[in-house]
C-alpha positions in Angstrom: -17.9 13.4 4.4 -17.5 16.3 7.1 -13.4 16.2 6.9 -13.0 18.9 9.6 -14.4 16.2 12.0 -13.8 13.2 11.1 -10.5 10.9 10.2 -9.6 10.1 6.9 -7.8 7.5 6.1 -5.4 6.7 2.8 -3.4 4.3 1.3 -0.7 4.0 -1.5 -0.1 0.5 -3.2 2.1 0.2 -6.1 5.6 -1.8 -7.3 8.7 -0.9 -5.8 10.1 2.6 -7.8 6.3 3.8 -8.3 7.3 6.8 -6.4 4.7 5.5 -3.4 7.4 6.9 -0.8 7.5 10.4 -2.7 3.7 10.9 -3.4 2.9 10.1 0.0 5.2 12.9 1.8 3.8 15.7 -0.9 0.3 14.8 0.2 0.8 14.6 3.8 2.4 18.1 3.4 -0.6 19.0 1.8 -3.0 18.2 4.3 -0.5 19.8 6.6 -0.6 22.8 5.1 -4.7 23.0 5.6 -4.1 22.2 9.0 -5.0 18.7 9.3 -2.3 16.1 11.6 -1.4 13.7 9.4 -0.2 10.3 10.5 2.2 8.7 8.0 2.5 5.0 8.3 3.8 1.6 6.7 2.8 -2.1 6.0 4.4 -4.7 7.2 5.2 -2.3 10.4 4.6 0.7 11.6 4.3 -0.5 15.6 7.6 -2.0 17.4 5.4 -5.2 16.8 4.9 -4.8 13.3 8.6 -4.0 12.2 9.7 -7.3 13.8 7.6 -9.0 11.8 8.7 -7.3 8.9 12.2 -8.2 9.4 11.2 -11.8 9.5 8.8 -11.1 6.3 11.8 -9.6 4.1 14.8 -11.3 5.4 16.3 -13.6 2.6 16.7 -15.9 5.5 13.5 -16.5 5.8 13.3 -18.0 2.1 11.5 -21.1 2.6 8.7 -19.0 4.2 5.5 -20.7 3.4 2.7 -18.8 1.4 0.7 -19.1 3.9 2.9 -18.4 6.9 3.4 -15.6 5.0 -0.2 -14.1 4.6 -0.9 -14.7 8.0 2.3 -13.1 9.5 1.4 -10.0 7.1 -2.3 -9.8 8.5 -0.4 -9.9 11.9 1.1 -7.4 11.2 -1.5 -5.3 10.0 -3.5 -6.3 13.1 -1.2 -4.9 15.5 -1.2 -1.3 13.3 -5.1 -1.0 12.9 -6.2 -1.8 16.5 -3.2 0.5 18.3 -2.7 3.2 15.9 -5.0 3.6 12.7 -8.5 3.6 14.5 -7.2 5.9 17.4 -5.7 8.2 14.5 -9.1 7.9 12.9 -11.0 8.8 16.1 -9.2 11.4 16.7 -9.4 13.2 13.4 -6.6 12.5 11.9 -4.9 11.8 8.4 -3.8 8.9 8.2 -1.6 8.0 4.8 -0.3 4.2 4.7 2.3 2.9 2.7 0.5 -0.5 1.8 -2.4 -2.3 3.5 -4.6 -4.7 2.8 -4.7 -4.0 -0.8 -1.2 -5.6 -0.9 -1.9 -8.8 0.9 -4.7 -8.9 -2.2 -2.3 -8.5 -4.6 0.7 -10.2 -3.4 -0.5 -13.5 -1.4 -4.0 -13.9 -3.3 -2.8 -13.2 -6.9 1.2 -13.6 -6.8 1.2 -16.7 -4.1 -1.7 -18.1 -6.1 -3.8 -18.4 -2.4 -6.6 -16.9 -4.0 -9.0 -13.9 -3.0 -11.3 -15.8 -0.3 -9.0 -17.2 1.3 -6.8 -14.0 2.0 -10.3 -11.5 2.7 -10.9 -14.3 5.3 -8.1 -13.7 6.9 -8.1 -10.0 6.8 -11.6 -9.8 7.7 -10.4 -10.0 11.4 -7.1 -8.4 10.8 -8.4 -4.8 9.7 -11.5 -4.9 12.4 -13.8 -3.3 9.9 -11.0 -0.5 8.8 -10.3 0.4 5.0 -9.5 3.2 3.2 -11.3 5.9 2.2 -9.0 5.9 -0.8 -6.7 3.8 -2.3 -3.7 5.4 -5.3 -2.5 2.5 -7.1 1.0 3.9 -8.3 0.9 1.9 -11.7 4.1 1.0 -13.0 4.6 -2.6 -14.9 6.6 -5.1 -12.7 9.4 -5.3 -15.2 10.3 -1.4 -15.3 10.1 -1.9 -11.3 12.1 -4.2 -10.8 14.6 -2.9 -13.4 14.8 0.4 -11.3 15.1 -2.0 -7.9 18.1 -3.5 -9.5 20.0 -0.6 -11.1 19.9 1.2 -7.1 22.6 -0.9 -5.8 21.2 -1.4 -2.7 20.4 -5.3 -2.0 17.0 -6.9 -2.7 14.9 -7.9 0.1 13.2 -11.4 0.0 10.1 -10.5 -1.8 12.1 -8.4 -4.5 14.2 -11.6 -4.9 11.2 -13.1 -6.3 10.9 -14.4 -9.7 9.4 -12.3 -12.5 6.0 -14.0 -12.9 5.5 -13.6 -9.1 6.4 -9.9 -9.9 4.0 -9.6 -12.8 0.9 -11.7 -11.3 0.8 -9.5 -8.3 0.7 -6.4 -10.9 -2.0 -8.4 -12.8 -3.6 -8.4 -9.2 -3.4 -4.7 -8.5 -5.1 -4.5 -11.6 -8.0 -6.2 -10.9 -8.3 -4.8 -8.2 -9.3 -1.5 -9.5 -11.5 -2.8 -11.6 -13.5 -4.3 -9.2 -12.6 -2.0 -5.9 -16.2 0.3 -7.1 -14.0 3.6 -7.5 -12.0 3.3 -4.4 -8.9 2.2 -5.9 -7.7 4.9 -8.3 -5.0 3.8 -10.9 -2.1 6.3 -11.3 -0.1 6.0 -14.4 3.4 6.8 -13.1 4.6 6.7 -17.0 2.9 8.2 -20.5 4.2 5.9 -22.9 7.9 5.6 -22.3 7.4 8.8 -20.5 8.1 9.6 -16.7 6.0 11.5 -15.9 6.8 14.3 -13.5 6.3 14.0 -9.5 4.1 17.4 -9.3 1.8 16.1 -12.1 0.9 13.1 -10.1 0.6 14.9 -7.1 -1.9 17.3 -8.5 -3.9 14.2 -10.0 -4.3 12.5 -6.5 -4.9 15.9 -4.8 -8.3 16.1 -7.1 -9.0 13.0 -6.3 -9.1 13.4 -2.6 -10.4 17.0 -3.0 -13.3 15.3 -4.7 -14.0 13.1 -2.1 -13.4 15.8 1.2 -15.9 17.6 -0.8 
């Protein structure tokens, strides 16, 4: 692809405590240093819209949130972010580097909620008006190490975190097979060797080859 002209467009997916929030600012400053404007966004949110909706999505109030009601109010979300700030970003030339997006509703309502893959792409096929990722970094760290790290950082868990384990797991299940089947798009990040953290600059540099790969 020509980079200098046109958008490029990236998103992270991975369990809570994958280092998603990390990875994404290194690699924005990246592309910032080559001169590109880099747009950094996040799913549910990311438009005054959006980030009501992802109140209602993680409050623990909201507990007895459908599965459904639930997919639909993320792909409302996501709506809202694609049509008034990802495709201008794109059009413009831009970077754009999302924390989340569809990849998630994939994972999370089709594989954890047990709704199934057909019925969630059906849903998203109008959300994300014909937008996905040049590339996706799955962050891969199993859901029990996650949720481990969620819990020893004192700060309070969210409704989705609150979740059982199996819900936890299935959706990491999910993530899996979505690489397998995403045709290369989706590229799985170990954020551990073994028992083994490994360090922030290593998986830096692995995602910058990936992505020089593809500007190339």
């Amino acid at each position: 692809m020509n980079s200098e002209k046109t958008g490029f467009f990236i998103s992270f997916e991975g369990n809570d405590g994958s280092g998603k929030t990390t990875q994404i600012r290194l690699l924005a400053q990246w592309f910032e240093s080559r001169g590109r404007a880099v747009l950094q966004l996040r799913e549910p949110g990311g438009t005054p819209i959006g980030e009501k909706v992802r109140d209602i999505l993680l409050d623990n109030a909201s507990s007895g949130m459908e599965p459904v009601t639930e997919m639909m109010l993320y792909a409302a979300s996501r709506a809202q972010l694609t049509r008034t700030v990802i495709t201008p970003a794109l059009k413009r030339g831009d970077v754009v580097i999302c924390d989340r997006f569809v990849d998630s509703s994939y994972a999370y309502q089709g594989f954890g909620r047990g709704l199934g893959m057909e019925t969630v792409q059906a849903v998203n096929l109008v959300a994300i008006d014909g937008q996905m990722p040049h590339l996706t970094f799955f962050l891969d760290l199993d859901a029990d190490t996650s949720m481990a790290r969620r819990n020893a950082s004192g700060t309070e868990a969210d409704r989705l975190e609150n979740e059982e384990m199996d819900f936890h797991r299935r959706a990491h299940d999910g993530y899996l097979a979505l690489c397998a089947a995403s045709g290369g798009r989706i590229k799985r990040i170990p954020v551990m060797t073994g028992l083994v953290q490994r360090t922030q600059e290593e998986v830096a540099l692995e995602i910058r080859d990936f992505v020089l790969d593809l500007l190339s």
